[in-house]
C-alpha positions in Angstrom: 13.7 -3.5 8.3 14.4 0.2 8.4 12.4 2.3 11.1 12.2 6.1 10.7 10.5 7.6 13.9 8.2 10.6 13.1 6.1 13.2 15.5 3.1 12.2 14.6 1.0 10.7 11.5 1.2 14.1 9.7 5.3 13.8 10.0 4.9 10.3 8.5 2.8 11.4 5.8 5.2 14.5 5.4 7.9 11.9 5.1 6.2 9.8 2.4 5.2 12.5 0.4 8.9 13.4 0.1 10.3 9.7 -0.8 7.5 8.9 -3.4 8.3 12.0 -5.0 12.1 11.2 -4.9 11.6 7.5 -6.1 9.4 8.9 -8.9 11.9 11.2 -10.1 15.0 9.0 -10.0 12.4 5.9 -11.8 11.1 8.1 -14.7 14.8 9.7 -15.2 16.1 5.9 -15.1 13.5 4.3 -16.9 11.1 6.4 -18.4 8.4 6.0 -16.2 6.7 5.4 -12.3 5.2 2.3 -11.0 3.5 3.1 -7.7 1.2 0.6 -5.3 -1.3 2.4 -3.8 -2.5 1.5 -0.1 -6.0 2.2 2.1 -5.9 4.0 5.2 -5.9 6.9 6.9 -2.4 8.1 7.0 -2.0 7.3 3.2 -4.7 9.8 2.6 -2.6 11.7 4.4 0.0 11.6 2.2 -2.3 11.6 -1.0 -3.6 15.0 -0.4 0.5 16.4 0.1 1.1 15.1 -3.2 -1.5 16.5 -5.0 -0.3 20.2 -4.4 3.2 18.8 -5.6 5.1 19.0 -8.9 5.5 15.5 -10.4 5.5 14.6 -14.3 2.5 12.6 -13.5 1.8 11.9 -17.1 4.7 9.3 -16.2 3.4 7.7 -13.3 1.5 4.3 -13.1 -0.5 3.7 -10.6 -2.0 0.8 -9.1 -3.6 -0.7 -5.7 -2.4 -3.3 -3.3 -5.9 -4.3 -2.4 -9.4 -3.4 -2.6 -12.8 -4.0 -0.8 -15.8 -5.9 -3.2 -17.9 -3.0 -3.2 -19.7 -1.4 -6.1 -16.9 0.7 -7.9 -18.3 4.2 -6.7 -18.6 3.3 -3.4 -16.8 5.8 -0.6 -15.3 3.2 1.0 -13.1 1.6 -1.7 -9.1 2.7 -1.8 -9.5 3.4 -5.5 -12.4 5.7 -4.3 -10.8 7.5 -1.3 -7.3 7.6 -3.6 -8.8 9.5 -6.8 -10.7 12.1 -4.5 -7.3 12.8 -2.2 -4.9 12.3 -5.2 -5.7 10.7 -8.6 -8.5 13.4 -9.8 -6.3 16.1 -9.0 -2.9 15.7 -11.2 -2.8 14.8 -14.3 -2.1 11.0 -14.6 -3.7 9.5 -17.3 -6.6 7.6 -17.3 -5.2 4.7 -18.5 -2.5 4.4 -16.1 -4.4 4.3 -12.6 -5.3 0.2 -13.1 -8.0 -0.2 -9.9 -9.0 -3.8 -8.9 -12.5 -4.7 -10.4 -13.4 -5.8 -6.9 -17.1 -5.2 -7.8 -16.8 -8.6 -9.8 -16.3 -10.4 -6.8 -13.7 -11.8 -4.8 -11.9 -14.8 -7.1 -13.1 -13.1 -10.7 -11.4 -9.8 -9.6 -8.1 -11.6 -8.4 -7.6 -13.3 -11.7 -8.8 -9.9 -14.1 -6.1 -8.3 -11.6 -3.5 -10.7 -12.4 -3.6 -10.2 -16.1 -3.1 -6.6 -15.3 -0.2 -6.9 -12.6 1.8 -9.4 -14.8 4.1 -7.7 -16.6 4.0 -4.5 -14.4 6.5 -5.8 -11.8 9.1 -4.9 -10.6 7.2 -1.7 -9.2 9.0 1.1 -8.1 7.2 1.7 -4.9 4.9 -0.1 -3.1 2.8 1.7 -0.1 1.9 -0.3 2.7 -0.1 0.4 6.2 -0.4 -1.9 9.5 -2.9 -3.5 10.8 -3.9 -3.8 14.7 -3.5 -7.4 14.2 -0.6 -7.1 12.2 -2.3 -7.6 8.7 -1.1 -5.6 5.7 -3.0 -5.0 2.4 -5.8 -7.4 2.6 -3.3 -10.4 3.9 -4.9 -11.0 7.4 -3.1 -13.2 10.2 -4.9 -16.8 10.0 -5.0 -16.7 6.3 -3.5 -19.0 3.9 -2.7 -18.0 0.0 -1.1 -20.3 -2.8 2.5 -19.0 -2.9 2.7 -18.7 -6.8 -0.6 -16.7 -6.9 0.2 -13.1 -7.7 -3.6 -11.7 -6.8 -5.6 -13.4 -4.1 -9.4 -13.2 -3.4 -9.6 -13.0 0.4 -12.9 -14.5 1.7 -14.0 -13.6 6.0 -11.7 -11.0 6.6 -12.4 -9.8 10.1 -13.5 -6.3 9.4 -16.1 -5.5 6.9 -16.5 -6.3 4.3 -15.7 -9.9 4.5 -14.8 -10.4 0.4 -11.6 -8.8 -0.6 -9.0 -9.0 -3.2 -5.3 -8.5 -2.5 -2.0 -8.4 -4.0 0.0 -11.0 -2.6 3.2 -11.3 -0.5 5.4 -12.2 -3.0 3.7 -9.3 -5.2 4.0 -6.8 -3.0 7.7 -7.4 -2.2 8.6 -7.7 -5.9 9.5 -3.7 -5.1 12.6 -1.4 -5.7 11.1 0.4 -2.4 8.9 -0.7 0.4 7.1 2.3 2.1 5.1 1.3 5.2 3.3 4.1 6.9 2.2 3.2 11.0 0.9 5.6 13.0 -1.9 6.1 16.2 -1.6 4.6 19.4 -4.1 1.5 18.5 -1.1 -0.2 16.5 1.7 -0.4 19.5 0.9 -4.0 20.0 1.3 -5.0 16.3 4.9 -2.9 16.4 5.6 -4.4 19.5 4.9 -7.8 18.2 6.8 -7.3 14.9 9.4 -5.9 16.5 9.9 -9.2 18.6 10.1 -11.5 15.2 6.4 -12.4 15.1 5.0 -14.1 12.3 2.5 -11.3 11.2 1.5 -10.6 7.6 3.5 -7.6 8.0 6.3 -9.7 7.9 6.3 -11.7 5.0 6.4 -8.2 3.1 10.6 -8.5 2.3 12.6 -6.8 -0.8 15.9 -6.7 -2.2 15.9 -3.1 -0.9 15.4 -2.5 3.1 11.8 -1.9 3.5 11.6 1.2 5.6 8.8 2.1 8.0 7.9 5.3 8.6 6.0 5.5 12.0 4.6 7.8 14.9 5.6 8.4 18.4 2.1 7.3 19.4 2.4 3.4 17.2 6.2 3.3 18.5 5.3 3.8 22.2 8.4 4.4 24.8 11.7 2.3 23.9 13.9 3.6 22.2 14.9 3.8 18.4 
C-alpha cells in the first residue's frame, strides 16, 4: 500500500482529480477507451465536481459504480444520484456508458443484472474507493461473508441505513490497473490506525497487481509520521 499524505480532504480530492485524469488519458491513448469505478462519499464528490470543469475526451470514458444503496433510482441518496449531479450530467459521456446498479430491484436481483454488466468489463482502469469508520469499503462491511467467485454481492443488514445493498466484490474491485482510495476527516483515524497495524478490515482485502495508493488527510492520518 502506497500512502500520499494531503492537507486536508480538498488536497485529496485535488490529488484524485489529477490521477483519474492522468489514468484516463494514458487508458484511452493505450487502448481506446476509460474504465472508471465510481465510489459514494463525501470526498469523492469532492473530486467529482473538479472534474467536471476539466478537459477529458469523455466520450471515451466508461463509467461504472462500486456499490449502491436499494433505493428507488431517483432517490438523493444513491451514488449514481449524487455522481450524475457532481459529475456525470455535466461532461459529455454517453448515456450508454455510465452502467448504474439497478439497486431499486432489490438486493440479490440487482447483484446478478450487475454481474452480466461487469463481466466482460474487467480489467478496469481505475477503481475509486473511500474508508469506512469501521474499516468497510464499497458496501463490503467487517462481519460480512461473500462467496469468493461471486463478482456482484447483494449485502443484507449493513449497519448504516439502508440495510439492503449491492456491492462489487473484493476480487472485483481489485481486478484494477489503479486503486484510488480517498480517506479523509478525523472520524476515520481509528480505521487508519487499525489498517495500518495489519488488521483484517475490508479495506484490506482490496489488493492489485499495481500498489493501491491512498490518498489521505492530516486529520484521518492523525500525528505519526509518513
Amino acid at each position: 500500500m502506497s500512502w500520499t499524505l494531503c492537507a486536508n480532504a480538498d488536497a485529496v480530492a485535488q490529488a484524485a482529480c489529477a490521477r483519474i485524469l492522468h489514468a484516463a488519458q494514458l487508458a484511452i491513448s493505450d487502448r481506446g477507451s476509460f474504465k472508471i469505478v465510481l465510489a459514494g462519499g463525501t470526498t469523492p464528490l469532492l473530486c467529482y465536481r473538479l472534474l467536471s470543469a476539466a478537459a477529458s475526451d469523455w466520450g471515451k470514458w466508461h463509467v461504472y459504480f462500486g456499490d449502491e444503496r436499494c433505493l428507488p433510482p431517483s432517490d438523493s441518496q444513491r451514488n449514481s444520484m449524487q455522481a450524475a449531479a457532481a459529475l456525470l450530467d455535466r461532461v459529455a459521456i454517453p448515456a450508454d456508458q455510465v452502467h448504474p446498479i439497478p439497486a431499486e430491484l432489490g438486493a440479490a436481483p440487482a447483484a446478478r443484472s450487475y454481474t452480466a454488466t461487469i463481466t466482460g468489463a474487467t480489467p478496469f482502469d481505475l477503481v475509486l474507493l473511500g474508508l469506512g469508520e469501521d474499516g468497510h469499503t464499497a458496501s463490503l462491511f467487517p462481519g460480512h461473508t461473500h462467496p469468493e467467485a461471486a463478482i456482484v454481492v447483494p449485502v443484507y443488514q449493513a449497519p448504516k441505513p439502508p440495510s439492503e445493498r449491492v456491492s462489487l466484490n473484493f476480487s472485483t474491485l481489485s481486478n484494477s490497473r489503479q486503486i484510488l482510495f480517498l480517506v479523509a476527516g478525523e472520524s476515520k483515524k481509528s480505521a487508519v490506525a487499525s489498517w495500518r497495524r495489519g488488521d483484517p478490515l475490508p479495506a484490506a482485502a482490496v489488493r492489485s497487481q499495481a500498489t493501491p495508493e491512498v490518498l489521505i488527510d492530516r486529520s484521518a492520518w492523525g500525528e505519526r509520521r509518513l
